[in-house]
C-alpha positions as CSV (number, residue, x, y, z in Angstrom):
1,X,32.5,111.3,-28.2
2,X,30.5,111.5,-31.4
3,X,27.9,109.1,-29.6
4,X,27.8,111.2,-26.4
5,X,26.9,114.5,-28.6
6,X,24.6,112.3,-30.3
7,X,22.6,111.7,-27.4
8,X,22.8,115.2,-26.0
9,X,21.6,116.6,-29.0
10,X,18.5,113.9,-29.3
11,X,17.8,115.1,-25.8
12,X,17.6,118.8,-26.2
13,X,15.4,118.0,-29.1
14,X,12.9,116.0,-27.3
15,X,13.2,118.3,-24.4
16,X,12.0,121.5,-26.8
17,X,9.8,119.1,-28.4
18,X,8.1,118.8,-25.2
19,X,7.9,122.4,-24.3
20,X,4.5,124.4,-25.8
21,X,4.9,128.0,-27.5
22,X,2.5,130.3,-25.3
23,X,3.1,133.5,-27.4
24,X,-1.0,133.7,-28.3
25,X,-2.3,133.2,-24.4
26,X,-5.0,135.2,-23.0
27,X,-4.4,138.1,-20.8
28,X,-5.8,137.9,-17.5
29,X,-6.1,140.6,-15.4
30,X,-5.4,139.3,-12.1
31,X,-2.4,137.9,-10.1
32,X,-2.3,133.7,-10.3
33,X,-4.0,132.0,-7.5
34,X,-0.6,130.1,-6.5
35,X,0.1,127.9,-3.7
36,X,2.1,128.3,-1.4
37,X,1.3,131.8,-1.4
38,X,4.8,133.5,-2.2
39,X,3.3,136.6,-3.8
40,X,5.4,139.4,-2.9
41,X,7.5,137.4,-0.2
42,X,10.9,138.1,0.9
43,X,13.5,135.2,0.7
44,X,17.2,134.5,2.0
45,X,20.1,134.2,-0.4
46,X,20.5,130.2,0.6
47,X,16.7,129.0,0.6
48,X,15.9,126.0,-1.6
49,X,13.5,126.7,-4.7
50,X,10.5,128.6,-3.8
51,X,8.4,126.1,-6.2
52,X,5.0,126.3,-6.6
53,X,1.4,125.2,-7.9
54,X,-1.7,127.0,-9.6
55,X,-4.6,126.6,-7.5
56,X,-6.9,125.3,-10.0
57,X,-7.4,122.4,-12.2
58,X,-4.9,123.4,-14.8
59,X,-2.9,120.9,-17.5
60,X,0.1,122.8,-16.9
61,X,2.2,125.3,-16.1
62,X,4.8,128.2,-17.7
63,X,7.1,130.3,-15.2
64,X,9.8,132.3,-16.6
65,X,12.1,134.3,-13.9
66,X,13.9,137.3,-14.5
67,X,16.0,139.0,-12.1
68,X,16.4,142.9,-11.5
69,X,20.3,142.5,-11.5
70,X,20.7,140.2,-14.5
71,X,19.5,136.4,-15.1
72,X,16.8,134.4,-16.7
73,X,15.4,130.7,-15.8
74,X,12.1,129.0,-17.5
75,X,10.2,126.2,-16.7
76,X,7.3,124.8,-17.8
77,X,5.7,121.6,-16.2
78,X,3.1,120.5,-13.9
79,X,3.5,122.3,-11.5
80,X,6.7,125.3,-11.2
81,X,9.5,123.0,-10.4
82,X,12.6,124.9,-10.9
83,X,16.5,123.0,-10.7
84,X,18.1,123.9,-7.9
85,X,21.3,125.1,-9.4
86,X,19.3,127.6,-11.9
87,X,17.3,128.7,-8.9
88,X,20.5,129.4,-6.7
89,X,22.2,131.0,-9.8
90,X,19.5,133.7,-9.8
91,X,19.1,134.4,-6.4
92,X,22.6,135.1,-5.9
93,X,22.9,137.3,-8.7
94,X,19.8,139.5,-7.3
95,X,20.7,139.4,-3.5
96,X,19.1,142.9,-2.5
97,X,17.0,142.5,-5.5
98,X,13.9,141.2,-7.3
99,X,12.9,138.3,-8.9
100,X,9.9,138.8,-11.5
101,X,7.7,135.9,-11.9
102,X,5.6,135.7,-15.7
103,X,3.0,132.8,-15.1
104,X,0.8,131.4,-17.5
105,X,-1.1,128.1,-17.5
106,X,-2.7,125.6,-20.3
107,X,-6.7,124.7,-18.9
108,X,-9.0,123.5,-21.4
109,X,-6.7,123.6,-24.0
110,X,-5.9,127.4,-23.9
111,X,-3.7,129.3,-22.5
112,X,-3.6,132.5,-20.2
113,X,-1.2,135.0,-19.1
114,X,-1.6,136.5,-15.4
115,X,0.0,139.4,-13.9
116,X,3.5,139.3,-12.9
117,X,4.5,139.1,-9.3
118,X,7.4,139.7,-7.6
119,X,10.0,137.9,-5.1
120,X,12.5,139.9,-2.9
121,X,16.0,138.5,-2.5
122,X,17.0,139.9,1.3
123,X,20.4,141.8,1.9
124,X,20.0,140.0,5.1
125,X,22.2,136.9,5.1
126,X,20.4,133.7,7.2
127,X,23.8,131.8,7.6
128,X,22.4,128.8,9.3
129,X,22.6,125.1,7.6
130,X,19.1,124.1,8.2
131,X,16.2,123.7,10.7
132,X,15.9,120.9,13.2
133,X,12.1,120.3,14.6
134,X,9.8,117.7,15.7
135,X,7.1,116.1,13.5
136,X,3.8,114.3,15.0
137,X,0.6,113.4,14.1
138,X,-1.9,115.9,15.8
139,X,-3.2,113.7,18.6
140,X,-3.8,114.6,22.0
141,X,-3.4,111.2,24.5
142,X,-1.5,109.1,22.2
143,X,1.2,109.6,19.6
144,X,1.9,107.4,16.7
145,X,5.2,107.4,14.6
146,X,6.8,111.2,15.7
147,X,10.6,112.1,15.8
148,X,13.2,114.8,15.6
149,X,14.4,115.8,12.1
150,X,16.7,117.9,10.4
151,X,15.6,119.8,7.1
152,X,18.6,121.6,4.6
153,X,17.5,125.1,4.1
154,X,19.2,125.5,0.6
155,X,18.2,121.8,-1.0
156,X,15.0,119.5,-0.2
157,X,16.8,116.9,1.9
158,X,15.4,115.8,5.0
159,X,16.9,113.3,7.4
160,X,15.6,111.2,11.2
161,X,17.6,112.5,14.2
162,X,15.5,109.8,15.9
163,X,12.1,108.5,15.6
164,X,10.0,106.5,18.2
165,X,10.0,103.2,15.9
166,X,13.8,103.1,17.8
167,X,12.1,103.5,21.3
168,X,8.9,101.9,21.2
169,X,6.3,103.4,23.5
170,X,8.2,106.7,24.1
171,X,7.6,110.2,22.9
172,X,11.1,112.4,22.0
173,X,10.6,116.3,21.9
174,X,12.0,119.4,22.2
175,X,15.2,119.3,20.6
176,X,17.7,122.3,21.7
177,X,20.6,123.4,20.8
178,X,23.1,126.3,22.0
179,X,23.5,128.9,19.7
180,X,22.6,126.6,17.0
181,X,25.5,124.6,17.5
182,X,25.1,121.4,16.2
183,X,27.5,119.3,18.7
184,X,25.8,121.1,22.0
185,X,22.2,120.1,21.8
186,X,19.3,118.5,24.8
187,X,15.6,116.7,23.8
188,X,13.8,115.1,26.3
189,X,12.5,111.5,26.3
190,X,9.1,110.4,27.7
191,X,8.0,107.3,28.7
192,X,9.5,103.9,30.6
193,X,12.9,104.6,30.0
194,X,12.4,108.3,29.9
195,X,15.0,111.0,30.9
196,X,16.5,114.2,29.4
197,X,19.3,113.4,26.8
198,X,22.3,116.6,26.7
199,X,25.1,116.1,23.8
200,X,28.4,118.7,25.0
201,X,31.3,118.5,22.2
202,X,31.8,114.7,21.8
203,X,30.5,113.5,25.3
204,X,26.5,112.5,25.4
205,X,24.6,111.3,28.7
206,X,21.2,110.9,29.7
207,X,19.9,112.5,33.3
208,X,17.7,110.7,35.0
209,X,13.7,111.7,34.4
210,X,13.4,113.5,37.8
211,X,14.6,114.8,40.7
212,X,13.1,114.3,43.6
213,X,13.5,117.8,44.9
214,X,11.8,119.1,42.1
215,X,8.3,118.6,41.0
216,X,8.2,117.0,37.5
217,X,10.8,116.6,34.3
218,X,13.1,119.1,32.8
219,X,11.2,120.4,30.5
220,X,11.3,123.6,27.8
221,X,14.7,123.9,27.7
222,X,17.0,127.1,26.7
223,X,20.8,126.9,27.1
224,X,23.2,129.4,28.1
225,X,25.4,130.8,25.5
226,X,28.6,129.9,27.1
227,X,27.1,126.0,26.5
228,X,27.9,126.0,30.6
229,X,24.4,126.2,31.6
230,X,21.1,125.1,30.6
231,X,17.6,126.4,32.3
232,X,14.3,124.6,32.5
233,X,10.6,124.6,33.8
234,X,9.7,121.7,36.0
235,X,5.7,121.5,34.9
236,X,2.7,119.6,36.6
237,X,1.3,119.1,33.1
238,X,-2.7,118.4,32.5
239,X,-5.0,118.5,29.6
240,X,-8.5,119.8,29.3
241,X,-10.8,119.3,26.3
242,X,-13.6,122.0,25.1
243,X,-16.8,121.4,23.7
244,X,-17.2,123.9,21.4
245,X,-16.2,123.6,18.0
246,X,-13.7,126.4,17.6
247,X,-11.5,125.5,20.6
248,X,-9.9,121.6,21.4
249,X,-7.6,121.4,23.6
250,X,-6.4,123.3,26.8
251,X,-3.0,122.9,28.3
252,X,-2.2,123.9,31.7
253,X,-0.4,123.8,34.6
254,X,-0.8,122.5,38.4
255,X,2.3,124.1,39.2
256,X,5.5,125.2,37.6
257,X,8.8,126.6,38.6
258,X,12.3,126.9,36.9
259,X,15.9,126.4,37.5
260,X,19.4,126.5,36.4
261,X,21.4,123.3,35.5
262,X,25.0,123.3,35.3
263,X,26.3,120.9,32.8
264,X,29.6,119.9,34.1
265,X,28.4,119.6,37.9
266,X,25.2,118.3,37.1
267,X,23.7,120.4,40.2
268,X,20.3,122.7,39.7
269,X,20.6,125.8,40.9
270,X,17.0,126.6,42.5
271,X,16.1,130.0,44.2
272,X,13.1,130.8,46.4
273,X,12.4,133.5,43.7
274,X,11.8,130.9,41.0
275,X,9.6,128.8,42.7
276,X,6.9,130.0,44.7
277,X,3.6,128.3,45.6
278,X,1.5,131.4,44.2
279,X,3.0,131.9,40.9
280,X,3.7,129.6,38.2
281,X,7.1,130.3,36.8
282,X,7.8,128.9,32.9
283,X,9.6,129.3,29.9
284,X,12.6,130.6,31.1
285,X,15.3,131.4,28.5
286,X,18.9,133.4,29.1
287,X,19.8,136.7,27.6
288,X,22.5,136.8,24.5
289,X,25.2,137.7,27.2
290,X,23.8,135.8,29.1
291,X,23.6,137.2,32.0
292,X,19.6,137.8,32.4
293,X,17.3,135.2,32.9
294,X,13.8,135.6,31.0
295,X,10.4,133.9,32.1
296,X,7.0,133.9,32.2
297,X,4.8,134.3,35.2
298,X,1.3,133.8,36.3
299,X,-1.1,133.9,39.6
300,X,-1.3,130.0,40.3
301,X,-5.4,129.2,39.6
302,X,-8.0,126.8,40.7
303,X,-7.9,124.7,37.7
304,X,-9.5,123.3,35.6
305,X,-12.5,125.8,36.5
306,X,-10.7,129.3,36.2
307,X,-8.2,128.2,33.2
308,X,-8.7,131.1,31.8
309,X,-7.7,133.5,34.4
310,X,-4.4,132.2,33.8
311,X,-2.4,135.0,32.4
312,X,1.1,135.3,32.1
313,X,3.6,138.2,32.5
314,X,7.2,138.2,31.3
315,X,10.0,139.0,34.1
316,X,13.6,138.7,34.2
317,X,16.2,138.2,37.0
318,X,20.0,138.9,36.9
319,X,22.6,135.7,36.5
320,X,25.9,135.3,37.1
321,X,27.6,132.9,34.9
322,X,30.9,133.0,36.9
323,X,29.5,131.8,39.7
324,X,25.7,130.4,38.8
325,X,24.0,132.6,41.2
326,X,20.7,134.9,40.1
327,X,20.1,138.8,41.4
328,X,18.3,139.5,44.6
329,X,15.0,140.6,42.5
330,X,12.9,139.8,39.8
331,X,11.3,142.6,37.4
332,X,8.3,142.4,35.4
333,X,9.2,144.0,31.6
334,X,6.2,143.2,30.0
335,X,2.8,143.5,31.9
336,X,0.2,141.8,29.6
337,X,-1.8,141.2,32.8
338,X,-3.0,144.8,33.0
339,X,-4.1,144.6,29.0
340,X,-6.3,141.7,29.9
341,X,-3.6,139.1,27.9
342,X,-1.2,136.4,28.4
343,X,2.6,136.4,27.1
344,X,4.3,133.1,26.3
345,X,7.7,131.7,24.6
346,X,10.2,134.7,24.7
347,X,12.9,134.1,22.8
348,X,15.9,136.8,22.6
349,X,17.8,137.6,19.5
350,X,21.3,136.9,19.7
351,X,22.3,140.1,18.9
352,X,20.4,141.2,22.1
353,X,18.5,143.8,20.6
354,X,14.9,142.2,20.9
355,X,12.9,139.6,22.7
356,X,10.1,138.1,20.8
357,X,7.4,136.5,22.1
358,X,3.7,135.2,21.8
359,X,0.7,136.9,23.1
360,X,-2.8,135.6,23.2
361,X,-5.6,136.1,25.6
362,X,-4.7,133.6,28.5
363,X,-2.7,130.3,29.3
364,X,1.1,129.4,27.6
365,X,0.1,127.1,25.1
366,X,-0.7,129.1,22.6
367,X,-0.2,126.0,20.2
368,X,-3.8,125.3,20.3
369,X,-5.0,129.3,20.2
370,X,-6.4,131.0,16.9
371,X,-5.7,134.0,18.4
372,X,-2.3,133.7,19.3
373,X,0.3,136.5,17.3
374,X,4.5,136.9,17.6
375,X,5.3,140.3,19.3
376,X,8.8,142.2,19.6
377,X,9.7,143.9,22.4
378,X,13.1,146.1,22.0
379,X,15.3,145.8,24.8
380,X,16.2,149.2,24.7
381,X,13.5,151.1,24.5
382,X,11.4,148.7,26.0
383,X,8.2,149.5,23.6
384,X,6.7,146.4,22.0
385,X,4.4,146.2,18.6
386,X,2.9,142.9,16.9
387,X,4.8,141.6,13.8
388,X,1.8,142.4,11.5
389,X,3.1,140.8,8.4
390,X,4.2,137.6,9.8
391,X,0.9,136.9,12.1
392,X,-2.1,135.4,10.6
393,X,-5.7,135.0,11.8
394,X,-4.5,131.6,12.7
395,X,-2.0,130.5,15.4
396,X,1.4,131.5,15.3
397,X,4.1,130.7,17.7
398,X,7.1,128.1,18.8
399,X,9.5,130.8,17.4
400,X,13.2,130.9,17.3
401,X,15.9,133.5,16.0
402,X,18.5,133.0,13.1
403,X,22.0,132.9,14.0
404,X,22.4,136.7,12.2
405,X,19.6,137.8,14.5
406,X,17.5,138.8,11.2
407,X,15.1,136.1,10.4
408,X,13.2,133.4,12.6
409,X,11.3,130.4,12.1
410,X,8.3,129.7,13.7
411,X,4.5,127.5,13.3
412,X,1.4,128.2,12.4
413,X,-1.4,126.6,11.4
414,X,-3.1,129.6,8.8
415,X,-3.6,127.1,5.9
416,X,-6.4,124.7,7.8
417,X,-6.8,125.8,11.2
418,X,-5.7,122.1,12.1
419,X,-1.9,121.2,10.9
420,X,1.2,123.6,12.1
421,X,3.4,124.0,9.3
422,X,7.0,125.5,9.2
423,X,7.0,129.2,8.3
424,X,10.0,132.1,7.8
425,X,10.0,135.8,7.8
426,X,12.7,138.5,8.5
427,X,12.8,141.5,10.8
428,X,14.6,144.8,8.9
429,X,16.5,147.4,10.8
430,X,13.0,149.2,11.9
431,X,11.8,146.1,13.7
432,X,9.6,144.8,11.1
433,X,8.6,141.6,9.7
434,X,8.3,140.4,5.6
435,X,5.2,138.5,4.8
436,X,6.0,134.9,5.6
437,X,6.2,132.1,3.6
438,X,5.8,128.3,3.9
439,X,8.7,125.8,3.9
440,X,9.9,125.0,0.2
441,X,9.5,121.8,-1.0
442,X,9.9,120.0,-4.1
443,X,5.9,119.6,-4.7
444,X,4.3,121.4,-2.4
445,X,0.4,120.4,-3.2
446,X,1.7,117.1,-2.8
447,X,3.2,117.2,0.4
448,X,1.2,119.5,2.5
449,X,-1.9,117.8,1.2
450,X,-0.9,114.4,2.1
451,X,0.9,114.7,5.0
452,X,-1.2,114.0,8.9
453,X,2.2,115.6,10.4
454,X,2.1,118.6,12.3
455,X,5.8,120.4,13.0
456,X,6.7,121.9,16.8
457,X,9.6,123.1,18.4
458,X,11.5,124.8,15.1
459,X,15.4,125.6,15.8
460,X,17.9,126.5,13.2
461,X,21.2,124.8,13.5
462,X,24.5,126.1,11.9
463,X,25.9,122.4,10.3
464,X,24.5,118.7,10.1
465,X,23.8,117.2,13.7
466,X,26.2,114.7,14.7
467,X,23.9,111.8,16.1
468,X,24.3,108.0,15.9
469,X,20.7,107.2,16.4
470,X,20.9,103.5,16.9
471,X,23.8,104.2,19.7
472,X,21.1,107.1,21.3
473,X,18.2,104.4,20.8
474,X,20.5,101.8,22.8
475,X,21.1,104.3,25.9
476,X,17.7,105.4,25.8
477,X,16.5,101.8,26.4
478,X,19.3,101.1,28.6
479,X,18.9,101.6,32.3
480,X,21.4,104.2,32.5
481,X,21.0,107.2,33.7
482,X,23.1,110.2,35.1
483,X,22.3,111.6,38.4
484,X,21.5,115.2,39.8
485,X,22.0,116.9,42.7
486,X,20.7,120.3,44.0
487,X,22.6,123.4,44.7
């Protein structure tokens, strides 16, 4: 025992030795130019360490936290790298809160004092495990190594669903699960062996690519909340390029309709309603009682040549869960035809309260457009506003709810105009949004500046993922497949 205390004691020593007095630093009258920028954010209970850099050539850095309700932490290192179990300490304490952040930093052998800043700990729990999504290298015909991943919201830890290195030649996307239940989830697989993987309870298949009766894959998927039913677009998928140098890619659509599937019959439920040669039907997704259908609609257009007359409307049409059959009409809820824009993506809360969605000025795939900003449109009242504090002047979209119906995730790509990163905000009782902030990670200059990855497709889920991805690998390059019918 004596050596054990020994060896403590040396260690706290060296540690303090280590640590720099900064009682005599310079007062600067300014906030620190910190990245990621989480000046003034507002942060859930259970979100890993909101660490930081100083953007500037600095030798090192001094953070001490203090919390409104109690509670101290201090750091001082390269960069602000706090322990996780100080860091959860204080957030807990100050849930409804503030957290007040005293930075200085050492650079050229002096140090300076900046202005405090502040971090708001939400009263709003976000009770979900962590967030599933897909990571690829931004590329446009071809894809190198890509996969499915699931990321802990409360620690660093990030782990492979599946990654094309286990299916050679074949792009996985889109994974989707029901209510963020971990054991009901659906991605797609493209390529040789291609087909749409669904995982219900302990039972996992793999339907077969396409129906004939249908024009293309099951694609953009959005279950049911009874985990009975699943709905899809069937797309005719084609890419344009631009010239200019603000503008890349365009995607768009020959056609496009969408159906029901029903899990246990493996039938699609089509309807006349949902697939009509002059309108492009997409995007569909089911109410949180699940009995409305949501899509997006647009005049079908002479493409590529009038791409960007393609504007889309969002409609709904009853459902019936009890016996899969939709209403005898479909209502548009949102016209952003007549405001000269285009609506994409709605996703409802499950609370049923709101429906968010992107707007920009034409087309779906608002992925690759600057101007692209997430709206709300309350189901009640039916008035919609932009979340001003979560958009940026950069693309923002592929959004999804919280389980608690108070924060979402969603991408943008507001740090270089080029990469999508992971972002989260919450919505209060009024409808509005906190400033966003950037995915924690350990070092963030580190990783964001190094990685080629662009993330799509963000869910939340409400536990770990159960997936054996070697077995999933083995049936994706097997030959078998499940077979569909239509209803």
């Amino acid at each position: 025992m004596k050596h054990l205390s020994y060896i403590l004691i040396s260690a706290l020593i060296l540690l303090s030795a280590c640590t720099e007095s900064v009682d005599n630093a310079a007062r600067q009258d300014q906030l620190p130019k910190i990245f990621p920028d989480y000046i003034g954010v507002t942060i859930p209970e259970n979100i890993a360490p909101m660490n930081f850099c100083v953007d500037d050539n600095i030798e090192k850095i001094d953070v001490t936290v203090r919390g409104s309700n109690g509670g101290e932490m201090h750091v001082q290192d390269d960069y602000a790298d706090f322990d996780i179990d100080e860091w959860h300490s204080i957030v807990s304490q100050n849930k409804g809160g503030k957290l007040t952040f005293s930075v200085c930093v050492k650079k050229g052998g002096q140090w300076l004092r900046y202005n405090d800043f502040t971090m708001t700990v939400s009263q709003y729990d976000m009770p979900d495990y962590a967030l599933t999504y897909r990571r690829i290298a931004p590329g446009y015909e071809v894809y190198s190594k890509m996969g499915l991943y699931e990321r802990r919201l409360d620690n660093f830890d990030e782990r492979a669903l599946i990654e094309n290195t286990q299916v050679p030649g074949m792009c996985v996307n889109c994974h989707t699960s029901c209510k963020t239940n971990p054991d009901n989830y659906v991605f797609h697989i493209r390529g040789d062996h291609g087909g749409t993987l669904f995982k219900t309870g302990q039972k996992t298949e793999i339907l077969k690519a396409k129906n004939d009766s249908i024009k293309g894959s099951m694609v953009y998927p959005y279950w049911h909340p009874s985990g009975k039913y699943c709905t899809f677009s069937t797309n005719m998928t084609r890419q344009g390029f631009h010239m200019v140098k603000d503008e890349r890619v365009e995607v768009f659509d020959l056609s496009s309709d969408i159906f029901v599937y029903d899990v246990e019959k493996h039938e699609l439920i089509v309807d006349t309603l949902l697939s009509t040669k002059l309108y492009s039907e997409n995007s569909p997704v089911f109410s949180a009682d699940g009995r409305t259908l949501y899509y997006i609609t647009s005049l079908q257009q002479d493409y590529p040549l009038y791409y960007k007359d393609q504007k889309y409307n969002l409609c709904r049409i009853a459902f019936d869960p009890a016996t899969g059959r939709y209403g005898e009409k479909a209502d548009t809820i949102y016209n952003a035809v007549s405001e000269g824009k285009s609506v994409t993506w709605p996703r409802p809360s499950y609370d049923g309260r709101y429906i968010m969605f992107t707007k920009m000025d034409y087309g779906y795939f608002s992925i690759w457009h600057k101007e692209s900003d997430l709206y709300l449109l309350d189901l009640n009242t039916m008035k919609s506003w932009p979340l001003k504090e979560a958009n940026s002047s950069d693309a923002d979209s592929f959004h999804n709810w919280s389980i608690g119906s108070h924060w979402f995730v969603f991408t943008s790509r507001r740090i270089d105009g080029l990469y999508s990163h992971l972002y989260l905000s919450c919505v209060d009782e009024k409808g509005q949004a906190t400033k966003a902030f950037l995915l924690p990670q350990k070092n963030p200059m580190d990783y964001y500046t190094s990685s080629i990855y662009s993330f799509n497709t963000p869910d939340f889920t409400s536990a770990p993922v159960e997936i054996d991805n070697r077995e999933v690998g083995a049936s994706i390059l097997s030959e078998k497949r499940t077979e569909t019918k239509v209803r």
